[in-house]
N, C-alpha and C positions, 0 to 999 in steps of 0.2 A: 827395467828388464831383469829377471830374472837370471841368475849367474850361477852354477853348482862350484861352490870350494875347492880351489887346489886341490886338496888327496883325493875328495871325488872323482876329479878328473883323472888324477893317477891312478887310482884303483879302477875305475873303469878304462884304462888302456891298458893296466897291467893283465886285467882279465881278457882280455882282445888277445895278446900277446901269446899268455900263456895258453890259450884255446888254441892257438896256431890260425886264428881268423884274419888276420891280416892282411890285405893284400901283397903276395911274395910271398908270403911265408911257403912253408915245405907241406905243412898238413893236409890233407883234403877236406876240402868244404864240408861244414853236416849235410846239408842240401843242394840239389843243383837245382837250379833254376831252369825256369823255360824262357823262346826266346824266338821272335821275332821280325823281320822287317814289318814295319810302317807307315803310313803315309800322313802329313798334318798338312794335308788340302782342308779337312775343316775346321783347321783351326789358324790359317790365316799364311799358309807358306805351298808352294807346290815340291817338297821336299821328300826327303825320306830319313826315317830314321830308324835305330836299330832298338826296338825293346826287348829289355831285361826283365823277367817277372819276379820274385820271389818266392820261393815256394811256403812260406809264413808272412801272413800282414805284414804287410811294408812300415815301418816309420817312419820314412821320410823319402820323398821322390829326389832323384838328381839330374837333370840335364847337363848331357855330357857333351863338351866342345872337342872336337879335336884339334889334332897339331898339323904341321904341314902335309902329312902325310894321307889325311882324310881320313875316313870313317874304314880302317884297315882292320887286321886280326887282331892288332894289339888293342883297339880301342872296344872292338865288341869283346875281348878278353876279361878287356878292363869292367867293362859292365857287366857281364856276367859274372867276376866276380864278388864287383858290390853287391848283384843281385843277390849272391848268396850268403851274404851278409845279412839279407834283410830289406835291402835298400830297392825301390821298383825307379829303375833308368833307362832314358832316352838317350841313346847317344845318335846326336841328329849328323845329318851329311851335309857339310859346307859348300861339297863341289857336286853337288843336285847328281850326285849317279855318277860321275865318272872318277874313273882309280888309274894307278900309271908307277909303274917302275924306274920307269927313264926316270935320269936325274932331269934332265934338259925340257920335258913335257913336266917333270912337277916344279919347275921353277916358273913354268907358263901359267898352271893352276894358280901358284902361289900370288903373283903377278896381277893377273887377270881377278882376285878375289873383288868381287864388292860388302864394301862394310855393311853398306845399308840393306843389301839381300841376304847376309850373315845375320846380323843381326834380324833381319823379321823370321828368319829361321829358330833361331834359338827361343824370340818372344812367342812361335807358334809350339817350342816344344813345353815353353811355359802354360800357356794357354793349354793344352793337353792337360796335362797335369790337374789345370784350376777347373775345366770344361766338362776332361769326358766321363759319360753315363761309370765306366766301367772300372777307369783307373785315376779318380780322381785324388788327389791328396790334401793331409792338411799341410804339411810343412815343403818346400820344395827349394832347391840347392843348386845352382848353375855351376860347374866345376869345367876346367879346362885346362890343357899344357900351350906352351909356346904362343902361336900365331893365335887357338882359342882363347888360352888365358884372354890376348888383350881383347874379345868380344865377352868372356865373362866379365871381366874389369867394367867395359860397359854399362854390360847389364846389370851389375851391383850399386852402378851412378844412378840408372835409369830407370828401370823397371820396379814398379811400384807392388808388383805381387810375389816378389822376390823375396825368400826368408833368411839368405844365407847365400854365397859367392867363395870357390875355393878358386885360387890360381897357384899354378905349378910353373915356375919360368916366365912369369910373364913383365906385364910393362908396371912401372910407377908413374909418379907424377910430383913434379917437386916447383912447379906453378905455384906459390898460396892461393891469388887470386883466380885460379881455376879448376881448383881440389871441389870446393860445394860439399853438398850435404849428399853423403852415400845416401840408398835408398836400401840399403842391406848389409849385414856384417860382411866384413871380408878378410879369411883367410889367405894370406899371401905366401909363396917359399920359394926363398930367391937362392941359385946357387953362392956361394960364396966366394968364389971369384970369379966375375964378368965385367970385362971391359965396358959392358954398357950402363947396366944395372948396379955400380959400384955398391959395395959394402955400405960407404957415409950417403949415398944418396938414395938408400933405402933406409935407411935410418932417418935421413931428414924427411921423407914420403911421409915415416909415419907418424911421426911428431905433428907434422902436418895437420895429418889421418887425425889424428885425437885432441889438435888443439880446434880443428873444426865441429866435435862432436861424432866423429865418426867412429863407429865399432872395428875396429881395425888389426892384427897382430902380425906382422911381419915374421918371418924365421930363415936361417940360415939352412942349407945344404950344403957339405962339403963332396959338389961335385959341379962339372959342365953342367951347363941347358943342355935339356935332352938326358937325362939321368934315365929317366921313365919308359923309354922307347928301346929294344933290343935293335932296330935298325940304327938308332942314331950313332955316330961313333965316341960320343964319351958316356953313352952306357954306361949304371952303376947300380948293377941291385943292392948292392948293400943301402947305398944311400937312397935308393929309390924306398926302403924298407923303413929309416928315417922319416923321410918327409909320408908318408904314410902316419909314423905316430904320433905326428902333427894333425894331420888331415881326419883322420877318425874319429877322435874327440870333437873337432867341432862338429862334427855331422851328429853325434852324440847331445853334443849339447842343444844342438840346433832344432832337433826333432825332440827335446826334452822339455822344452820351451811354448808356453802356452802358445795357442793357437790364435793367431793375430783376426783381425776380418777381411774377409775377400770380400771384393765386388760380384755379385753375382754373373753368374752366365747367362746367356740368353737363351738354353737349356732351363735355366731355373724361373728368369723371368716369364717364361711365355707358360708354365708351369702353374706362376702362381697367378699369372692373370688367366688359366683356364679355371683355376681353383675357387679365383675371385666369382667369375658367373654363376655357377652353383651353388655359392652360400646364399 
């Protein structure tokens, strides 16, 4: 697999930077992006999710997970402003339609979550991407914070059409014998000090991550989980600005990188079997 050189990568974040394209940054967008709700009924979930369009070809699609707090302003923020990056994103709805202030009703959402309806949501926001007539891609990138992270974590083990996996806060795994074989790179960014996710036991994850073969890079934030979020209370845009120029390079790299092969859709199959009668 193809890999662009250290300054590469420097020089293309320093030009991110200094454009003020950044996620947080102060500048305005060159473009703004369009933007709609959605449905992926056919693509395998009874869900809703929020599209980001780009207003220039997209190079590389991102399914966006959220955090506890669901598919709220900060998350269609959040994609809109990758959209105007460049990037064409789905950020899907974990809790099918419903939103909630109360602390005490979003601990019930939290609660009441199913993995296995989470996850066919995210695989249907995949399937978009790989499926439809209109906004299909070649490269595509599950990204998530907090409770999302651990379903992009998942989908980075699991999902075979998967090019690339970012997590912001999320889980590790420091099992040997239950690490396996990722099915997709995965950037990781752990804050730097969590009780849970300790410093040494992200560090033993990814030694792990790489003595299994896995494409893997772990990184530090110096702040709380919940850095990304202006509701959470350890809030940090400075750092949230960090783990950004983390996070941009590989979506860089990732959409830079030849184009693997997809299974077809059944959009494409019934296609080339009408194509087949007429030869």
């Amino acid at each position: 697999m193809h890999r662009p050189t250290y300054y590469l990568w420097v020089c293309l974040l320093l030009g991110l930077i200094f454009a003020g394209l950044a996620p947080g940054a102060t500048t305005e967008p060159p473009a703004k992006p369009t933007s709609r709700m959605i449905t992926l009924s056919d693509f395998g979930a009874e869900d809703l999710a929020y599209l980001a369009i780009p207003a220039t070809p997209p190079t590389l699609a991102i399914v966006l997970v959220p955090d506890a707090y669901g598919l709220d302003a900060f998350t269609k923020a959040e994609a809109d402003r990758l959209a105007a990056l460049g990037y064409l994103v789905a950020a899907v709805d974990i809790y099918n339609g419903k939103q909630t202030t109360d602390p005490g009703d979003l601990e019930n959402l939290i609660a009441n979550l199913n993995a296995a309806t989470v996850m066919k949501t995210i695989d249907a926001g995949i399937r978009f991407f790989n499926e439809s007539p209109k906004f299909r891609a070649d490269h595509i990138v599950a990204m998530g914070w907090g409770i999302g992270a651990n379903y992009v974590f998942q989908a980075a083990r699991e999902n075979k059409t998967l090019d690339g996996a970012i997590t912001f806060y999320g889980p590790i795994e420091t099992r040997e014998h239950v690490i396996g074989k990722f099915t997709a790179p995965l950037c990781a960014v752990y804050p730097e000090n969590d009780p849970v996710t300790t410093h040494d036991n992200v560090l033993a994850f990814q030694q792990l991550m790489k003595a299994a073969g896995n494409d893997c890079d772990a990184w530090f934030i110096a702040a709380g989980s919940g850095w990304s979020n202006p509701k959470s209370r350890t809030y940090n845009p400075t750092e949230d600005r960090e783990a950004w120029k983390v996070a941009l390079p590989f979506l860089i790299r990732i959409g830079a990188e030849p184009v693997k092969p997809k299974h077809d859709s059944i959009l494409d199959k019934a296609k080339d079997k009408i194509e087949s009668i007429f030869k």
